[in-house]
GUPA-383828 format. One record per residue: residue in one letter; y, x, z of N, C-alpha, C in turn. Coordinates in steps of 0.05 Angstrom, whole numbers, plus 5000, padded with zeros to 4 digits. Layout:
N
aYXZYXZYXZ
...
//
This chain:
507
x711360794460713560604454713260364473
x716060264480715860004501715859764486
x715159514492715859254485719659264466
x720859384463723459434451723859594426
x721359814427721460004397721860194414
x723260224433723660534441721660774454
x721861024451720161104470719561054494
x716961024509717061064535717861284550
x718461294573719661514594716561624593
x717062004599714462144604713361984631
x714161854651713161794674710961554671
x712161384654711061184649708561234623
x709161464601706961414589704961694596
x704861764625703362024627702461904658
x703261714679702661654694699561424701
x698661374673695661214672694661384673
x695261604660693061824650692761924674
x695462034697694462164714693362104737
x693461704743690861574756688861604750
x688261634724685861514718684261794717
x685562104717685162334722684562374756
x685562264766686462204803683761994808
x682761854803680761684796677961894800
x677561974778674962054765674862264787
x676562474788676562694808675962564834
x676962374843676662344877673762174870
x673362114854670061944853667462164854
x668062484840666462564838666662884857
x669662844877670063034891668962894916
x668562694919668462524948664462574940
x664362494925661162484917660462794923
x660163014919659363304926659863364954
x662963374968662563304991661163145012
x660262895008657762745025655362775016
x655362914998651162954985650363125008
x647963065012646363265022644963485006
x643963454973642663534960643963504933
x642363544909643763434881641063174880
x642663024865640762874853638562934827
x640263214809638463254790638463604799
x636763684801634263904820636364134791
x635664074766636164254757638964474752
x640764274768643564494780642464714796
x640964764811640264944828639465134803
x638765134781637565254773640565444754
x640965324747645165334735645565554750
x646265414779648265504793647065804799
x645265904813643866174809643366284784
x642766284775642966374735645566454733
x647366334739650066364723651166564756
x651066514779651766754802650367114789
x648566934774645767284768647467374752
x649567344731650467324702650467714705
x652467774717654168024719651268254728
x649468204734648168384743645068334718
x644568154711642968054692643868164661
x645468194648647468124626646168004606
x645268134588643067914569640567974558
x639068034578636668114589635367794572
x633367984553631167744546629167794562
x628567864587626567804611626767584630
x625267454632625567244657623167234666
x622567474682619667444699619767124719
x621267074725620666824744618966664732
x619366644712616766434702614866574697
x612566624706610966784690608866694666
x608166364670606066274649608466134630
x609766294607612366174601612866364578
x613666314550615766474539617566574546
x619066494562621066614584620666794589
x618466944597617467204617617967374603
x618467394572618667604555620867564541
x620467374529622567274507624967124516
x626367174532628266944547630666844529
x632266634524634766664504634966414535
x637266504537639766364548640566134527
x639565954528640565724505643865524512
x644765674538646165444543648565774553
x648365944540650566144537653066084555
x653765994532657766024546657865724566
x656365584571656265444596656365564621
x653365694620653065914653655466164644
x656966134617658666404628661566294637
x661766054629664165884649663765824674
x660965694676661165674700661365904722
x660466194709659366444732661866534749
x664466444740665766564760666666324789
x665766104778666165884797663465884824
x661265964805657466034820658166294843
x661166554834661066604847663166644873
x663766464877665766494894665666524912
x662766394926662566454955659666654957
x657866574989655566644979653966494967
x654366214975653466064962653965844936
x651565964911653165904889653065614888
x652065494897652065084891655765084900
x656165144913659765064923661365014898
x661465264885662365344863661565154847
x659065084839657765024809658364644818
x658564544849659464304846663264284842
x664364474844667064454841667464484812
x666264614798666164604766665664364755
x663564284759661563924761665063724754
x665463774779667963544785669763624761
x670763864757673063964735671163824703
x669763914700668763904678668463624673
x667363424693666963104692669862914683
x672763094689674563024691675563144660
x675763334660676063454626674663274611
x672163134602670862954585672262754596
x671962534614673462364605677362354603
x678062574619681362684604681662664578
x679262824562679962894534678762674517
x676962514526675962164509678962014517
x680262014532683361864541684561964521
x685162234517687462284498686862314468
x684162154466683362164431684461954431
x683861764439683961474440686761444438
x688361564454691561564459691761614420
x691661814427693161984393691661834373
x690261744371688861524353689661214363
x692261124374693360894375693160684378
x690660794402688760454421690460444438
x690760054436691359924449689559954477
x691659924501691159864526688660164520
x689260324521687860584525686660634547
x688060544576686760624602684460464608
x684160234598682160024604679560114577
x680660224563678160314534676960584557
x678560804557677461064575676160914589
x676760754605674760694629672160564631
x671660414604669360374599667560574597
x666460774591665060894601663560944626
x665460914650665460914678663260674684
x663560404669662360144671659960174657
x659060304650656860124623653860264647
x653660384661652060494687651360684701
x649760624721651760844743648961084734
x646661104721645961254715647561524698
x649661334674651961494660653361664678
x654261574699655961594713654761874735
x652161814740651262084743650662354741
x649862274703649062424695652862644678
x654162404682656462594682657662774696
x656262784718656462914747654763134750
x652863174735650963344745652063734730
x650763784752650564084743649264184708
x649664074694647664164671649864164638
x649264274625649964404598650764044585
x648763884583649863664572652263504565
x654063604603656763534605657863634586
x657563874579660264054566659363904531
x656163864529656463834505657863534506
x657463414513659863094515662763274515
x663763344522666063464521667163534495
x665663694488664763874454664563574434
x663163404435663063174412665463034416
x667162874447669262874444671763004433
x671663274433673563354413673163364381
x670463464379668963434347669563144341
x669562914345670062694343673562634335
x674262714349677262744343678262854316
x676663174312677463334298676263214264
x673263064269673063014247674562694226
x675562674249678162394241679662474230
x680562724241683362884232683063034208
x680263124196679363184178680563484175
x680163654203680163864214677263994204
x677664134177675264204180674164484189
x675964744185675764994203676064954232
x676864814239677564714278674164614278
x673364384261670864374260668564574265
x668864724243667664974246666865164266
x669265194274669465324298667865164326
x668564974325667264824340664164814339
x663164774315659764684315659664974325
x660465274321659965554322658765534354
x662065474366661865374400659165284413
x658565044396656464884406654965054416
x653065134382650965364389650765554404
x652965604411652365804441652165614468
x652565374466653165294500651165004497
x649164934486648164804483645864774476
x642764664485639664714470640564604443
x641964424436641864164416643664274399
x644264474377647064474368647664344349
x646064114339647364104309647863784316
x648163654348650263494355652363374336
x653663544326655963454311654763384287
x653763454273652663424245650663174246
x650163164267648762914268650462634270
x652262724279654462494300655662544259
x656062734247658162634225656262514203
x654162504197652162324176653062064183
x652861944196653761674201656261684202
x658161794206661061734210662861764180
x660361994163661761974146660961724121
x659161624130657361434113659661124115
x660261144147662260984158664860884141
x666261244138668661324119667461174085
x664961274088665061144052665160954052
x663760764070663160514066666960314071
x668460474081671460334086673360434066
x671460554036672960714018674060814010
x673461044031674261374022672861424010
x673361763991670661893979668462034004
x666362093992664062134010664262424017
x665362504040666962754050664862944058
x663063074040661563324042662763574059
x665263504051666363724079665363794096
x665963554111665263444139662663584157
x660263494135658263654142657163924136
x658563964116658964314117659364374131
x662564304153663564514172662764364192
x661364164210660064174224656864274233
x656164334205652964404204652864714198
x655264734189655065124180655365234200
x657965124219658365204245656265344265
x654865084264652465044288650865234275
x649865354242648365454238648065764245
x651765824233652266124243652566204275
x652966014288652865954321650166134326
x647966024309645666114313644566294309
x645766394291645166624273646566904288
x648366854295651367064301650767034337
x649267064344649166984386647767254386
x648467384414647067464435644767464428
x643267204433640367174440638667204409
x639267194393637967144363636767394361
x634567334341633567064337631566894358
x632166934375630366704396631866534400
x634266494387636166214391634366084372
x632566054344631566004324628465844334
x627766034354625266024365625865734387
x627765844404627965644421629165244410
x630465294389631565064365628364864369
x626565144361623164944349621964854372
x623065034394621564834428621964634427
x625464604426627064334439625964144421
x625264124386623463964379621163924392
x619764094397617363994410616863874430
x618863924442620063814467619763434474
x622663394442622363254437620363024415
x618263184406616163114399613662954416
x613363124442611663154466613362944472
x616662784477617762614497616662304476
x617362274455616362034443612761974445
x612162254441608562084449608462034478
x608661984495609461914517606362204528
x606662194563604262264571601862314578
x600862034558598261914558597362114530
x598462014515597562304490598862554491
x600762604498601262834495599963114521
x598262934549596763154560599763134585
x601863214574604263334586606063184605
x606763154631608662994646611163164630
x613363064622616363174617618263084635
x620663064632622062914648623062574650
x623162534661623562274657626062114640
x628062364634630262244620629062264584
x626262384581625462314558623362074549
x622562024568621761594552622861494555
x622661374536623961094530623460894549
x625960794557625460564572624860334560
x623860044577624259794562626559624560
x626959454544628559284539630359214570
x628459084584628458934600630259234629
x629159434626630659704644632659784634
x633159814618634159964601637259774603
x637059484603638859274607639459314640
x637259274654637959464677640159664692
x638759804681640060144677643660144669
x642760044647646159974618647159744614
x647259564630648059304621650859324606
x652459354607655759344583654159614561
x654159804568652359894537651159804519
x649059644536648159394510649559164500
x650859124519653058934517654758954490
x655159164494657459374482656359274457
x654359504456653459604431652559284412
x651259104425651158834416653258764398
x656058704410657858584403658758764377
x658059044376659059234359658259204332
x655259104346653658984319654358824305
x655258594315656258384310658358374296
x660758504306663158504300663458684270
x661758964264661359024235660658864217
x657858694224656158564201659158394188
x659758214214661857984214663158194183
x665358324195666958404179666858584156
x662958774147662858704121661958564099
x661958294115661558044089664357934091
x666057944113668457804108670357934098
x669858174098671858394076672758684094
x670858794085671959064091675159184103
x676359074095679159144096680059104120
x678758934131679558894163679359144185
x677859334166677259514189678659824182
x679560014188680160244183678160354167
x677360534162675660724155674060954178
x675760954193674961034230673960944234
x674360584242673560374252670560504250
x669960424225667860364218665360654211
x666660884210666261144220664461164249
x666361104255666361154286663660964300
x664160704285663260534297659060504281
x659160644260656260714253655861034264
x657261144275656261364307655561224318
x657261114337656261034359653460784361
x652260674338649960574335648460794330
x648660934317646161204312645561244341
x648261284356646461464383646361254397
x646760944395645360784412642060814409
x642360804376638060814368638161064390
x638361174381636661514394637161424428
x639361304439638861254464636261134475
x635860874446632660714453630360824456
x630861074437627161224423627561354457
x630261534458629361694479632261694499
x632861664531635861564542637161874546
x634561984537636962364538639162304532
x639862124501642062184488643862034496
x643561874533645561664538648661774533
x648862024538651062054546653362124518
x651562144498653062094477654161744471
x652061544475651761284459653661174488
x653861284509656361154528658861274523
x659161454504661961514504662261364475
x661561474455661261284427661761054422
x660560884439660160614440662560454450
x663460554478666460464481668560514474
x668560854459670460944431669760674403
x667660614394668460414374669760124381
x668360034403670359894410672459914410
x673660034414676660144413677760204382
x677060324373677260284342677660124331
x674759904332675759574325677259394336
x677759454362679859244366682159334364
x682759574362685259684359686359494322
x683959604303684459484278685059164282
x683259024297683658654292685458574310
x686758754333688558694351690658614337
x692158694317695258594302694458274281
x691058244283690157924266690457724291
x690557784318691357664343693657644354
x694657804345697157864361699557694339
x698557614320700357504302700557164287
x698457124307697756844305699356644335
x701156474322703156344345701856224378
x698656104364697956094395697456254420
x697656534411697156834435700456794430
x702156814419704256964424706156804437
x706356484433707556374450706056164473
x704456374485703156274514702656434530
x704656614543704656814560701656854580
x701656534589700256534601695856574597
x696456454574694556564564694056884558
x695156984554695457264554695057394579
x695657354600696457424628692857374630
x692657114623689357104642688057234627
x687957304593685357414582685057694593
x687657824591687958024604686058104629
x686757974654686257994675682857844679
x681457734667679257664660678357914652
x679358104625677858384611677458494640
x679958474659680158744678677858714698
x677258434704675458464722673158424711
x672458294693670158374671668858724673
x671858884670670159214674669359254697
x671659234713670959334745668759144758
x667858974756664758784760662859064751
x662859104727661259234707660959484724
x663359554730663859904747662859894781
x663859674784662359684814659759694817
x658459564797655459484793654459704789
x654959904761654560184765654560344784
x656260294805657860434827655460454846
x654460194857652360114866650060254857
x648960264840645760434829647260744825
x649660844824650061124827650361244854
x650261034877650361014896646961124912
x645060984904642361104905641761314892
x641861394866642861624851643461844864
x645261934881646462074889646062114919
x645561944935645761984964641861974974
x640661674970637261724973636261884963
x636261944941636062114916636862324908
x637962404931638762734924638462864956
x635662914971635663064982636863434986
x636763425002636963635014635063924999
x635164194987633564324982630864365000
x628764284982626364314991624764625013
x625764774992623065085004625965255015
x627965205024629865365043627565545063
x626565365073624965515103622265685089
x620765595065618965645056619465935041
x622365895024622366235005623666415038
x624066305052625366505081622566615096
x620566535092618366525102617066745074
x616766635043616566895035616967085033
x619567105025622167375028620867555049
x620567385075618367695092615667675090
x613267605082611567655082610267715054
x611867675033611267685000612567964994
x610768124979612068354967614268244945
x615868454943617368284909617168314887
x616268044872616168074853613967844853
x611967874876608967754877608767444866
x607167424853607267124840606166854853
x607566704851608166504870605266204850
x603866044860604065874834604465574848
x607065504837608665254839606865024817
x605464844832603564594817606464464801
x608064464808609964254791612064304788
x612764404762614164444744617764404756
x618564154765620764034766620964134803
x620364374815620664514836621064754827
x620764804811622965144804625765234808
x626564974801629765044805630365024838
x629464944852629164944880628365324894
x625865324877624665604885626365774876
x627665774851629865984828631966044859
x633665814871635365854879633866024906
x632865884914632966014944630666204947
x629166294931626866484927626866574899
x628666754895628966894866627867214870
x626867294905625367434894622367414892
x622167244889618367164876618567034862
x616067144834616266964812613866774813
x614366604792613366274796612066304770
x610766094763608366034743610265944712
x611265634734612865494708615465354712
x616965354703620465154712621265114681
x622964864687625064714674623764534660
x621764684644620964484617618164574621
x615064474609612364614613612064654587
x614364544567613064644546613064954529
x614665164550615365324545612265444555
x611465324573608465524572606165404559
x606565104553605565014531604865264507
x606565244495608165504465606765794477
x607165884503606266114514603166174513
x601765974528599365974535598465774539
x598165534515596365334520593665144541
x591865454539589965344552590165354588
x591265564592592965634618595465354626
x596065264609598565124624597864894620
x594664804599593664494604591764574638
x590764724639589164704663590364704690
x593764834686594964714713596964514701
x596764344691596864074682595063914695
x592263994695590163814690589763804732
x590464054744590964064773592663864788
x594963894776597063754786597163534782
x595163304752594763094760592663024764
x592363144796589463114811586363044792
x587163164760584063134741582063304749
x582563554771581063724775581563764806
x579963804821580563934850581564184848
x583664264863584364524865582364684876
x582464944868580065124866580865334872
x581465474889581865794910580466044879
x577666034869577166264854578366264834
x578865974820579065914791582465934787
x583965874814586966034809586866314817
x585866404828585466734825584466864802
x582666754790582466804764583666764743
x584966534737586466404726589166474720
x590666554739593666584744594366844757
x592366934771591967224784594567154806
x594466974820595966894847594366844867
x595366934894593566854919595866604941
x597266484926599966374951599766144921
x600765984933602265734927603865554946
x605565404930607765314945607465034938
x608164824956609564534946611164384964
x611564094953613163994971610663824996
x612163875021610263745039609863495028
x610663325016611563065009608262984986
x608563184972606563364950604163444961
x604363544988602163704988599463435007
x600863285013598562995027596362955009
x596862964982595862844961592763074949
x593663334968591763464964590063634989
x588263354996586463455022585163715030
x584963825001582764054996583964315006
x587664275007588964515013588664515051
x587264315059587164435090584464485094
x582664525083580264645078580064955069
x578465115081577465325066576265395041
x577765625026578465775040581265805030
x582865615030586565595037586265475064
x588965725067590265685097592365705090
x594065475113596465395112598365595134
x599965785110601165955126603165925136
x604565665125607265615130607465335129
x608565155145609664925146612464825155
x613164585140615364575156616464245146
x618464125157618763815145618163765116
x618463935096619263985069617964105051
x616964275061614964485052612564685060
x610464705040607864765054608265065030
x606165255045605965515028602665615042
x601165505021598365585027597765825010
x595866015033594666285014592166285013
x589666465003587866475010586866704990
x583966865003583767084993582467134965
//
């Protein structure tokens, strides 16, 4: 509708959307084109997995890892992800082409489909709400970019988010079902509706048991009804432990994980997210405010919506895995609430007859975001270009491929170099990738002692990995391998070098 009551022309009310679609695409099409590398290692690992699909089918074997549950027991936890992506993995020879042209579609679908909740839910100035996200930092902004399963599940809660407003509860259903196949995490939604519906009560509705029925039954038969089951069941109790192992941090838990599981500090974390905290601050504020001043001020959404998006701010604090929920959440409640207190402003004579005032607050919000977005822009800028070399062992698995029989076991000291080896040396298998706690669960005492290697607690030892691992080759990054003098000593010899990568054997 225009300033008059009437409808707007399709040009005019489909033409933000298709900047702001024109936007995100050339931000994250221009970005894949000038990378040298990915910034997060574990697309390589995607993008080959999902090219393997058609010749693999659903093989619970994954010799590549060999000190690993994987090696036997494999479940594909992220299903109908690698099976969307497999026809994009294969288009050329090389599957990264593909799996970054998906990247860009899929980065653009999540925030497309957060624009048109927001639309159909009757936020004000909608293009400037979507775009917060883009602002709150450029780590977000990354991680919405990357090759990995997470995207789609942001995708998946933005519609679940929608659907449970709409009080869609078989669309629901169907949905949590979805999850569980394309996601480690499935019960996402069920988590996102405890608070949303606590939200709904608290703005007095009845307490909608629905809700979490068909988001939690969903996700349960997801689990139950897959391919991979029951090692979808098995794998559910990793990703706890996973996340068990990520809150005791490294120092007790024995285990390096990844870094998107500690917690940052206050002080980084403000860093990192400055309008997220921002955000989420004011969010705070603006509930307490309005349930002592009377409930009524707010929808039942509002305030739905708006105790989500604090839940997954906490879980962003304990652990920033879950950024990418608490950055979409967080500038959806905003939007919620001001959509609700926007008509207590809009109706008071001093906004309405002072144009000019209006003109500047306006244009103050606008550069208020884009400050916010450039600044992100800037740290996604390192992110992406210093920070995303070039693949490491190219010359190194070209160098095995002829001198390695296939199959022969490789042993990679560090974990977060598999997806490097997966892609470009898939025919030799490796010790451990993605996660260690899968060989954790496998073989404990085996996967603390090359733990205890890799952070230099032990000298590497030629008999004791022959014994140990029954490997005679290892691989690392040259970058990696300075740190360990002992490998240019006998009796390892350095059979292979090169800017990037070292591949020592010995008998």
């Amino acid at each position: 509708m225009n300033a008059s009551g009437s409808p707007a022309s399709p040009l005019r009310r489909w033409a933000p959307f298709a900047l702001f679609l024109l936007y995100v695409g050339l931000l994250y099409g221009l970005t894949n084109l000038l990378q040298r590398g990915l910034f997060e290692r574990d697309g390589y690992f995607h993008a080959r997995f999902a090219a393997m699909m058609p010749v693999r089918g659903l093989s619970r074997a994954f010799p590549w890892t060999q000190l690993s549950t994987w090696r036997t027991h494999f479940c594909d936890k992220e299903f109908l992800y690698h099976l969307v992506l497999m026809p994009f993995a294969r288009l050329g020879h090389d599957p990264i082409l593909g799996a970054r042209i998906f990247s860009v579609l899929l980065a653009m679908a999540v925030l497309g489909t957060f624009y048109l909740v927001l639309r159909a839910h009757r936020v004000p100035f909608t293009p400037v709400f979507a775009f917060l996200p883009l602002a709150t930092g450029g780590l977000f902004i990354a991680r919405l970019g990357m090759i990995r399963s997470h995207v789609l599940s942001m995708l998946l809660l933005t519609i679940g988010l929608h659907l449970m407003l709409q009080k869609r509860y078989r669309a629901l259903a169907i949905l949590g079902f979805i999850y569980a196949w394309s996601y480690t995490v499935p019960f996402v939604l069920l988590l996102t509706a405890f608070p949303l519906v606590l939200g709904l009560w608290l703005g007095r509705e009845r307490l909608d048991l629905k809700l979490l029925l068909a988001a939690g039954g969903g996700s349960v038969a997801g689990l139950v009804i897959h391919p991979y089951f029951p090692l979808t069941l098995d794998t559910f109790l990793t990703y706890l432990e996973v996340f068990r192992l990520g809150l005791q941090g490294p120092a007790a838990s024995g285990f390096e994980l990844g870094n998107e599981l500690y917690p940052y500090s206050w002080p980084v974390l403000f860093d990192i997210y400055p309008l997220l905290l921002i955000l989420a601050g004011l969010l705070v504020l603006t509930l307490i405010l309005v349930l002592i001043l009377g409930r009524k001020r707010l929808t039942p959404a509002a305030l739905g919506v708006g105790l989500a998006a604090l839940f997954w701010f906490a879980m962003t604090v304990k652990t920033p895995r879950f950024t990418e929920y608490s950055a979409l959440l967080v500038p959806a409640a905003c939007a919620f609430v001001f959509r609700d207190l926007w008509p207590l402003v809009t109706a008071r004579a001093w906004w309405t007859e002072r144009p000019r005032l209006r003109w500047s607050a306006g244009a103050l919000a606008l550069l208020l975001v884009a400050g916010f977005h450039l600044r992100a822009l800037s740290f996604y800028r390192v992110y992406e270009f210093p920070y995303a070399p070039p693949r490491f062992f190219t010359g190194a698995c070209a160098w095995m491929d002829q001198h390695l029989a296939p199959g022969q076991r490789v042993i990679n000291l560090y974990w977060d170099d598999f997806p490097d080896l997966f892609y470009d040396g898939s025919r030799q298998t490796y010790l451990w990738g993605l996660d260690p706690t899968y060989s954790l669960r496998a073989d404990p005492d085996r996967a603390r002692l090359l733990e205890r290697f890799r952070r230099h607690l032990l000298p590497l030892n030629a008999a004791t990995f022959t014994q140990a691992f029954h490997a005679h080759v290892l691989v690392l990054r040259q970058s990696r391998a300075q740190a360990f003098p002992e490998l240019e000593r006998p009796p390892f010899q350095v059979a292979y070098r090169d800017a990037s990568a070292v591949v020592v054997t010995w008998q």
